[in-house]
N, CA, C and O atoms as a Tinker XYZ file with bonds, in Angstrom:
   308  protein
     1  N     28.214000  -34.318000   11.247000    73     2
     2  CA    29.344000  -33.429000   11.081000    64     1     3
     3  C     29.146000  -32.613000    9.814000    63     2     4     5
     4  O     28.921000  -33.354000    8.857000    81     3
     5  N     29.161000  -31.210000    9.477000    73     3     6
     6  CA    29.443000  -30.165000    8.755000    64     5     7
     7  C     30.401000  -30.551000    7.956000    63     6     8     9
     8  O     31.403000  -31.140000    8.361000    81     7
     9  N     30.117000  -30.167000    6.397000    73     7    10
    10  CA    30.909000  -30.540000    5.771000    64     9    11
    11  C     32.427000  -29.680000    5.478000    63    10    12    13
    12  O     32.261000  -28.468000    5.611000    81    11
    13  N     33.293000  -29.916000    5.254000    73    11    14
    14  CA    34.550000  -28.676000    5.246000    64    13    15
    15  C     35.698000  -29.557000    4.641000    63    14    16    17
    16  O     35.466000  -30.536000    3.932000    81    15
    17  N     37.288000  -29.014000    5.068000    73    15    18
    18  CA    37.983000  -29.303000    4.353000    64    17    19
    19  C     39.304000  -29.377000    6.202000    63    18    20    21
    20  O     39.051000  -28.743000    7.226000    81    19
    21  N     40.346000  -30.161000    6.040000    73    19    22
    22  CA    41.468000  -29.800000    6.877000    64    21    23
    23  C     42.542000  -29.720000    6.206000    63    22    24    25
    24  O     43.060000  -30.525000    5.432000    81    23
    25  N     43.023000  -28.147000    6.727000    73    23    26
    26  CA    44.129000  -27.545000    6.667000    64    25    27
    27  C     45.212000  -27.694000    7.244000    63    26    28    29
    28  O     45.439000  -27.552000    8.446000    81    27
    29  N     45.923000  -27.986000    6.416000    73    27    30
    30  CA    47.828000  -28.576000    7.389000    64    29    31
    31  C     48.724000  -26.967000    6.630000    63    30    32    33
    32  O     48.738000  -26.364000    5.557000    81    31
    33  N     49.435000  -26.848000    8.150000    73    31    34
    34  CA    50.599000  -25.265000    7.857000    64    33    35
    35  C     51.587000  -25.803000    7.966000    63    34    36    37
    36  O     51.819000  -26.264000    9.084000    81    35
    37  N     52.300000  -25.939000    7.217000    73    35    38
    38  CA    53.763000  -26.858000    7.116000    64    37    39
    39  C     55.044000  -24.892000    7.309000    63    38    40    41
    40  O     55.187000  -23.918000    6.569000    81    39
    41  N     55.488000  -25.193000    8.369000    73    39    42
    42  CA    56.821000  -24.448000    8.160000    64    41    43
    43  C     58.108000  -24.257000    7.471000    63    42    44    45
    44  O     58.381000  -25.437000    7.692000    81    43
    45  N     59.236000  -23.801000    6.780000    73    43    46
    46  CA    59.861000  -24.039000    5.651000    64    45    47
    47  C     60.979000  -24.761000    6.924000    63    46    48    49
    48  O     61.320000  -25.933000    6.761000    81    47
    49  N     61.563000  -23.881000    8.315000    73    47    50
    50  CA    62.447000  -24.175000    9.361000    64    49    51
    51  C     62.310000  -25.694000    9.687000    63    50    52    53
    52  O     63.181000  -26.561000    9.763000    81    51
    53  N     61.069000  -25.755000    9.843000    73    51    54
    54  CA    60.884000  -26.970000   10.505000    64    53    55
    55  C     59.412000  -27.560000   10.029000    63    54    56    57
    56  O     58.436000  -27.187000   10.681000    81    55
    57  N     59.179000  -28.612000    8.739000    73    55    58
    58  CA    58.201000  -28.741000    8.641000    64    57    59
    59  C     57.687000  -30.045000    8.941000    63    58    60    61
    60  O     56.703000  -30.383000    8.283000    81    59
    61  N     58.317000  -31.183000   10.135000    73    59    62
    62  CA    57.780000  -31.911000   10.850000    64    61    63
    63  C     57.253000  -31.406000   11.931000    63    62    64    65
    64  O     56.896000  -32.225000   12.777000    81    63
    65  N     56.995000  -29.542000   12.302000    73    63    66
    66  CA    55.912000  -29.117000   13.771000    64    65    67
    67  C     55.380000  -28.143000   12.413000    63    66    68    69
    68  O     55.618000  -27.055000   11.889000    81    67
    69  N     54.395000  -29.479000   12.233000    73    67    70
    70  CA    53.162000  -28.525000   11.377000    64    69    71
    71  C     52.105000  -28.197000   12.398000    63    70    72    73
    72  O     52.121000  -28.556000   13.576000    81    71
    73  N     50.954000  -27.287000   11.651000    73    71    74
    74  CA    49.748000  -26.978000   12.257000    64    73    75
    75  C     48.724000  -27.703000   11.867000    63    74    76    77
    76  O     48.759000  -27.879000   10.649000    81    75
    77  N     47.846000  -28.189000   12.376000    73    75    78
    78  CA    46.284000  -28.399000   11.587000    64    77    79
    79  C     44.975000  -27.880000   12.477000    63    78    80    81
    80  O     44.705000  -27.642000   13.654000    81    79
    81  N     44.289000  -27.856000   11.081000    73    79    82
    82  CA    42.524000  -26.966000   11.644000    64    81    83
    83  C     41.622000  -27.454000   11.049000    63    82    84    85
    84  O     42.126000  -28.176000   10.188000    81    83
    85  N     40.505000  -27.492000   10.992000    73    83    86
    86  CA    39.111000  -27.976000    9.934000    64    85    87
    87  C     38.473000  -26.406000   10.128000    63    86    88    89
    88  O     38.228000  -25.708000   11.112000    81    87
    89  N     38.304000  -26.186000    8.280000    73    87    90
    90  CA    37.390000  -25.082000    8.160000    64    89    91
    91  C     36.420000  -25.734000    7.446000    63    90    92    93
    92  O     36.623000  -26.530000    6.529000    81    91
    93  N     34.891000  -25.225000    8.075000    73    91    94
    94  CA    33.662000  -25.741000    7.518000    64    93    95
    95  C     33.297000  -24.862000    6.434000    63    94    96    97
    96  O     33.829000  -23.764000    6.271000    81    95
    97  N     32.301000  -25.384000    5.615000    73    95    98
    98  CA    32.082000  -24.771000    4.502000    64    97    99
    99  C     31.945000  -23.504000    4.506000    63    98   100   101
   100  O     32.423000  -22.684000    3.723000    81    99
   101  N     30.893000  -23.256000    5.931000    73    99   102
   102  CA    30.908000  -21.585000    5.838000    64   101   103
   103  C     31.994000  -20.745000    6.033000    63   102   104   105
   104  O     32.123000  -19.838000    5.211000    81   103
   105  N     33.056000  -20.863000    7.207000    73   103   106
   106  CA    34.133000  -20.313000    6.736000    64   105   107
   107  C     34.802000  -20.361000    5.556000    63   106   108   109
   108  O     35.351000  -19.391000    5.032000    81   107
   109  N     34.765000  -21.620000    5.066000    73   107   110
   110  CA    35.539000  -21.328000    3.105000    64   109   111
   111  C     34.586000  -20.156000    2.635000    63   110   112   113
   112  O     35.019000  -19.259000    1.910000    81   111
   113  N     33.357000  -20.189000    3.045000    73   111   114
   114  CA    32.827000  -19.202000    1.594000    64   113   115
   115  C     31.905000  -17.944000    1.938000    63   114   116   117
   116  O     31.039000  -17.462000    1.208000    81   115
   117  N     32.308000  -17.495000    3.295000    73   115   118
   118  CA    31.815000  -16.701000    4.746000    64   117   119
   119  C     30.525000  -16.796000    4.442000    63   118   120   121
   120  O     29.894000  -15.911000    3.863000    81   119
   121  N     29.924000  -18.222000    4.938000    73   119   122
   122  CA    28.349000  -18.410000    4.973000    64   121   123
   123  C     28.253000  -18.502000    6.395000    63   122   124   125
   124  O     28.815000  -19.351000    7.087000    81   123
   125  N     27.253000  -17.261000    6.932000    73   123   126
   126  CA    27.064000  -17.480000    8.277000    64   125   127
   127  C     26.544000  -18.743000    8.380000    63   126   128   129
   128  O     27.297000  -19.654000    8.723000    81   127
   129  N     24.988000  -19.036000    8.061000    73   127   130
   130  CA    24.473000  -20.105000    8.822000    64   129   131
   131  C     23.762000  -20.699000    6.943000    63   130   132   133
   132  O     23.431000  -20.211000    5.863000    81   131
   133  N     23.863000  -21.814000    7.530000    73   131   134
   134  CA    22.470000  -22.746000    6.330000    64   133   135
   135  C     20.945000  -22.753000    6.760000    63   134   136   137
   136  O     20.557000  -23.141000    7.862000    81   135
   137  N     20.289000  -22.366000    5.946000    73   135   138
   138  CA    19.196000  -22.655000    6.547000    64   137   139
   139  C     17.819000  -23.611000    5.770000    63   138   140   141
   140  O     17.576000  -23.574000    4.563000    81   139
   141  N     17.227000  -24.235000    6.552000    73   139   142
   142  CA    16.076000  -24.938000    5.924000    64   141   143
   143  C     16.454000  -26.293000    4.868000    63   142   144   145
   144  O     17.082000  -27.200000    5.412000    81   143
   145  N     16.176000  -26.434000    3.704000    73   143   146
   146  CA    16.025000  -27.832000    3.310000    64   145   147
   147  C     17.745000  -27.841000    2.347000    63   146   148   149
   148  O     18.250000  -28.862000    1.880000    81   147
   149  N     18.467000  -26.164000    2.245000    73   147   150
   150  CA    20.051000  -26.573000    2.155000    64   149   151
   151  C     20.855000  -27.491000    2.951000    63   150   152   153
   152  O     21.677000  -28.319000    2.557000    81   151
   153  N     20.308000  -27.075000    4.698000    73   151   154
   154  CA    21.438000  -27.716000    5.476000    64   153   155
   155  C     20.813000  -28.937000    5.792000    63   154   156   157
   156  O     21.565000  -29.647000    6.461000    81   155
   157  N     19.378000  -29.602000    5.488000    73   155   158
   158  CA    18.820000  -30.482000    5.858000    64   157   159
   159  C     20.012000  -31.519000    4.869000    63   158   160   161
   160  O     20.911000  -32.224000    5.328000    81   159
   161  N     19.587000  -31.278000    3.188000    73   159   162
   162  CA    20.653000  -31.872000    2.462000    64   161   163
   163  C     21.941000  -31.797000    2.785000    63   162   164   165
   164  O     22.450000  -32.907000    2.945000    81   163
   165  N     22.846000  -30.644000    2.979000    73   163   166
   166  CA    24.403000  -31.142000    3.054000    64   165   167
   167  C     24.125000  -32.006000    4.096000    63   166   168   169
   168  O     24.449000  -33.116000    3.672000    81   167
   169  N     23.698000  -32.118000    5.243000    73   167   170
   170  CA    23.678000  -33.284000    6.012000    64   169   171
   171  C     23.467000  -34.705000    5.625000    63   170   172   173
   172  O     24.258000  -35.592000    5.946000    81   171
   173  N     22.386000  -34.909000    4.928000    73   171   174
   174  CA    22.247000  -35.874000    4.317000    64   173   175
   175  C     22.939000  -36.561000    2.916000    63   174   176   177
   176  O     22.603000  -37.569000    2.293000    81   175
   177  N     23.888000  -35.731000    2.716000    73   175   178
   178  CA    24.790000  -36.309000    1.232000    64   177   179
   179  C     25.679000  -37.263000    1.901000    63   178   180   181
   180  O     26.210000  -36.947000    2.965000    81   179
   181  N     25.862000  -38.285000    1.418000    73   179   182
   182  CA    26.899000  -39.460000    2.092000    64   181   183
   183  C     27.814000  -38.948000    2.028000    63   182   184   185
   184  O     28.017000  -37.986000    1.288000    81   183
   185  N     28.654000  -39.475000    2.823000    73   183   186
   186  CA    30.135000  -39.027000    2.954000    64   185   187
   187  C     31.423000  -40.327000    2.496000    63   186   188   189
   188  O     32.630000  -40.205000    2.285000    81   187
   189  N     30.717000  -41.268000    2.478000    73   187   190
   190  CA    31.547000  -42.493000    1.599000    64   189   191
   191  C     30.272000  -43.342000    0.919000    63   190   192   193
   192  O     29.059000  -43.294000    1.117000    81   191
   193  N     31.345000  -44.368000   -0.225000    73   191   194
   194  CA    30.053000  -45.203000   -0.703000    64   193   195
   195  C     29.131000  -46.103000    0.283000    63   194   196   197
   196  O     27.912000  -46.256000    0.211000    81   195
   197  N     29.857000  -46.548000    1.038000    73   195   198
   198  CA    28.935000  -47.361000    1.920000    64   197   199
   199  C     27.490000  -46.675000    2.658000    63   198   200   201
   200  O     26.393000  -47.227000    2.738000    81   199
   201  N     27.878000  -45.286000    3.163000    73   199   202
   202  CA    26.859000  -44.369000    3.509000    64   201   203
   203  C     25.977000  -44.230000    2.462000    63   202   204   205
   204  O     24.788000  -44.408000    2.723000    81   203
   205  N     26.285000  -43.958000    1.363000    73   203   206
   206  CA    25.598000  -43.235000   -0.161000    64   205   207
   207  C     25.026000  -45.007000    0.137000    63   206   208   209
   208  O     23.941000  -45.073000    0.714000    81   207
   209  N     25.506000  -45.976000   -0.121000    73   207   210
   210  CA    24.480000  -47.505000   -0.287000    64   209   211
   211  C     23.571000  -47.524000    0.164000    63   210   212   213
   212  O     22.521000  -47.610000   -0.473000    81   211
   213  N     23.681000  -47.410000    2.100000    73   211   214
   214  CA    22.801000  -47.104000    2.828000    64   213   215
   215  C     21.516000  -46.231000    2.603000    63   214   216   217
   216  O     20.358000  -46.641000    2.682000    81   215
   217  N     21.785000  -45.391000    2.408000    73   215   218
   218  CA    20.954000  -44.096000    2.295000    64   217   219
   219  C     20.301000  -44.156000    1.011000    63   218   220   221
   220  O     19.407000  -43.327000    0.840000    81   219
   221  N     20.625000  -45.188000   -0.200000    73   219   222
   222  CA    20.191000  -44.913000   -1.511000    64   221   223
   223  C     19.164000  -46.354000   -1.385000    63   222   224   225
   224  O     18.020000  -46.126000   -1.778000    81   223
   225  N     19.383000  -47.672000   -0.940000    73   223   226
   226  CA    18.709000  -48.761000    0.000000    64   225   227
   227  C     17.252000  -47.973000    0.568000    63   226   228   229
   228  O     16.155000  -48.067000    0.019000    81   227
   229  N     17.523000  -47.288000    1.646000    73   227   230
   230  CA    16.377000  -46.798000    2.562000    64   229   231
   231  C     15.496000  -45.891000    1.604000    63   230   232   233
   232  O     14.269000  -45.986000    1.630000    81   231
   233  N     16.130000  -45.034000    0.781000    73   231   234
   234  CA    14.777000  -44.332000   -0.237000    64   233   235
   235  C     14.666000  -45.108000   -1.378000    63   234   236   237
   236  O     14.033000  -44.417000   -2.177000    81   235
   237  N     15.015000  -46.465000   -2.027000    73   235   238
   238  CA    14.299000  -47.314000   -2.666000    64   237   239
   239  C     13.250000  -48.206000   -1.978000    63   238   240   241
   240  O     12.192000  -48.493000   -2.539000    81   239
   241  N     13.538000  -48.588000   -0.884000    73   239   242
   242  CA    12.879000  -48.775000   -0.058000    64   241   243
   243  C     11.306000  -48.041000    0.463000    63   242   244   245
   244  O     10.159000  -48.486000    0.506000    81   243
   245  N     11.821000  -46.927000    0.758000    73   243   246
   246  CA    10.497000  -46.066000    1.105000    64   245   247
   247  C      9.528000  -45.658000   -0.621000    63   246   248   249
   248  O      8.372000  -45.260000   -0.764000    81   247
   249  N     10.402000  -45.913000   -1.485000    73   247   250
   250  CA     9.394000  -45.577000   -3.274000    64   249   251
   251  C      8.902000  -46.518000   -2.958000    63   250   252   253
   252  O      7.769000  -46.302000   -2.528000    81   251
   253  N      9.217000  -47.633000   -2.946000    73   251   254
   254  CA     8.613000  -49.171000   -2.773000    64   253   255
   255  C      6.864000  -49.015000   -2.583000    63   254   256   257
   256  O      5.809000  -48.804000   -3.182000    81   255
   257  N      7.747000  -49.419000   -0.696000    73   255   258
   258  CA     6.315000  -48.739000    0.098000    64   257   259
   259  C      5.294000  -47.726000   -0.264000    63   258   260   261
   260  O      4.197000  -48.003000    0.220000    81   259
   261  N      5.313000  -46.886000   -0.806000    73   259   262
   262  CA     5.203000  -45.879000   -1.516000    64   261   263
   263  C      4.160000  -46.170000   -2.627000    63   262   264   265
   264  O      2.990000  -45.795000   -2.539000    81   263
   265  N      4.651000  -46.846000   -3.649000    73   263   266
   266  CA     4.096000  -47.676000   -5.230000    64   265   267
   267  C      3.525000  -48.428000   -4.427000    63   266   268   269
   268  O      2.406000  -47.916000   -4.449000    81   267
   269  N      3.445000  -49.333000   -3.671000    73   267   270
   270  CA     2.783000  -50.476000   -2.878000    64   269   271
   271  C      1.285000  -49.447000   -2.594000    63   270   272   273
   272  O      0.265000  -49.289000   -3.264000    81   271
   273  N      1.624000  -49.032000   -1.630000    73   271   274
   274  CA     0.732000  -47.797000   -1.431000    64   273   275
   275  C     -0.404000  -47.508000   -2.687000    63   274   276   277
   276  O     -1.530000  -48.002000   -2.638000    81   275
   277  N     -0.014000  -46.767000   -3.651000    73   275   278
   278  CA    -0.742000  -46.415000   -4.298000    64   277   279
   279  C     -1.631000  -47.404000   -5.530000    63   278   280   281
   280  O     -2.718000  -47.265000   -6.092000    81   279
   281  N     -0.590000  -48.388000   -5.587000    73   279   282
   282  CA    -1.262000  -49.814000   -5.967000    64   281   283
   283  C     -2.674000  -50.135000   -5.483000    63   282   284   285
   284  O     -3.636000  -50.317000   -6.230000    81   283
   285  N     -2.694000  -50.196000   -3.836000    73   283   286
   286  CA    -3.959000  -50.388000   -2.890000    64   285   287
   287  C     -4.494000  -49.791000   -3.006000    63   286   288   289
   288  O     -5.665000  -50.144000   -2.867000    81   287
   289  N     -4.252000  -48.277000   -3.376000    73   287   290
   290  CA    -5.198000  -47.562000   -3.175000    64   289   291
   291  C     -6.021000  -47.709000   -4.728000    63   290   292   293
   292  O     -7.245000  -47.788000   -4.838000    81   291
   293  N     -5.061000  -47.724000   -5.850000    73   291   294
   294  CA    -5.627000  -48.068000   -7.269000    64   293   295
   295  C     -6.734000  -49.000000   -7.556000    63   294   296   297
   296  O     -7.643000  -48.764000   -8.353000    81   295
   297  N     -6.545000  -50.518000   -6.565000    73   295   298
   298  CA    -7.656000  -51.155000   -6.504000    64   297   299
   299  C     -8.536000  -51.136000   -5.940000    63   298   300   301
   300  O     -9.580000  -51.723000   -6.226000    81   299
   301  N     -8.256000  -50.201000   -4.649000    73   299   302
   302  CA    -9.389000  -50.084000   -4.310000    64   301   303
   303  C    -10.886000  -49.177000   -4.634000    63   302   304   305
   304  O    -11.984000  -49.065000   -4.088000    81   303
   305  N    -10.271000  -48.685000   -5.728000    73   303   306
   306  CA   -11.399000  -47.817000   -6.604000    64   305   307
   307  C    -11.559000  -48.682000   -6.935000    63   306   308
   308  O    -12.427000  -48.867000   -7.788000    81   307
């Protein structure tokens, strides 16, 4: 999901028959489209801590592998 904001229209007559909408970022800031490694990231920014845990887990994870990696390769010179 695109990141954005929801909008509630409260009436002064009657403001228990409100309205609501979700405007995405590009409508807040008339961005037609994202392109390339911008929209790759807003996609990928967590959207709660548990997501951000997840996601911060899996790329300590992959440095790991990573340093492991280059370890082997260190000895093996």
């Amino acid at each position: 999901m695109h990141r954005g904001a929801r909008v509630f229209e409260f009436g002064e007559a009657d403001p228990r028959a409100y309205s609501t909408r979700v405007l995405t970022y590009g409508e807040l800031f008339h961005v037609k489209r994202l392109k390339g490694l911008r929209h790759r990231l807003t996609d990928w920014i967590p959207s709660s801590t548990a997501d951000g845990i997840s996601k911060g887990i899996k790329v300590l994870a992959a440095l790991g592998v990573l340093a492991g990696l280059i370890i082997a390769l260190v000895k093996l010179l």
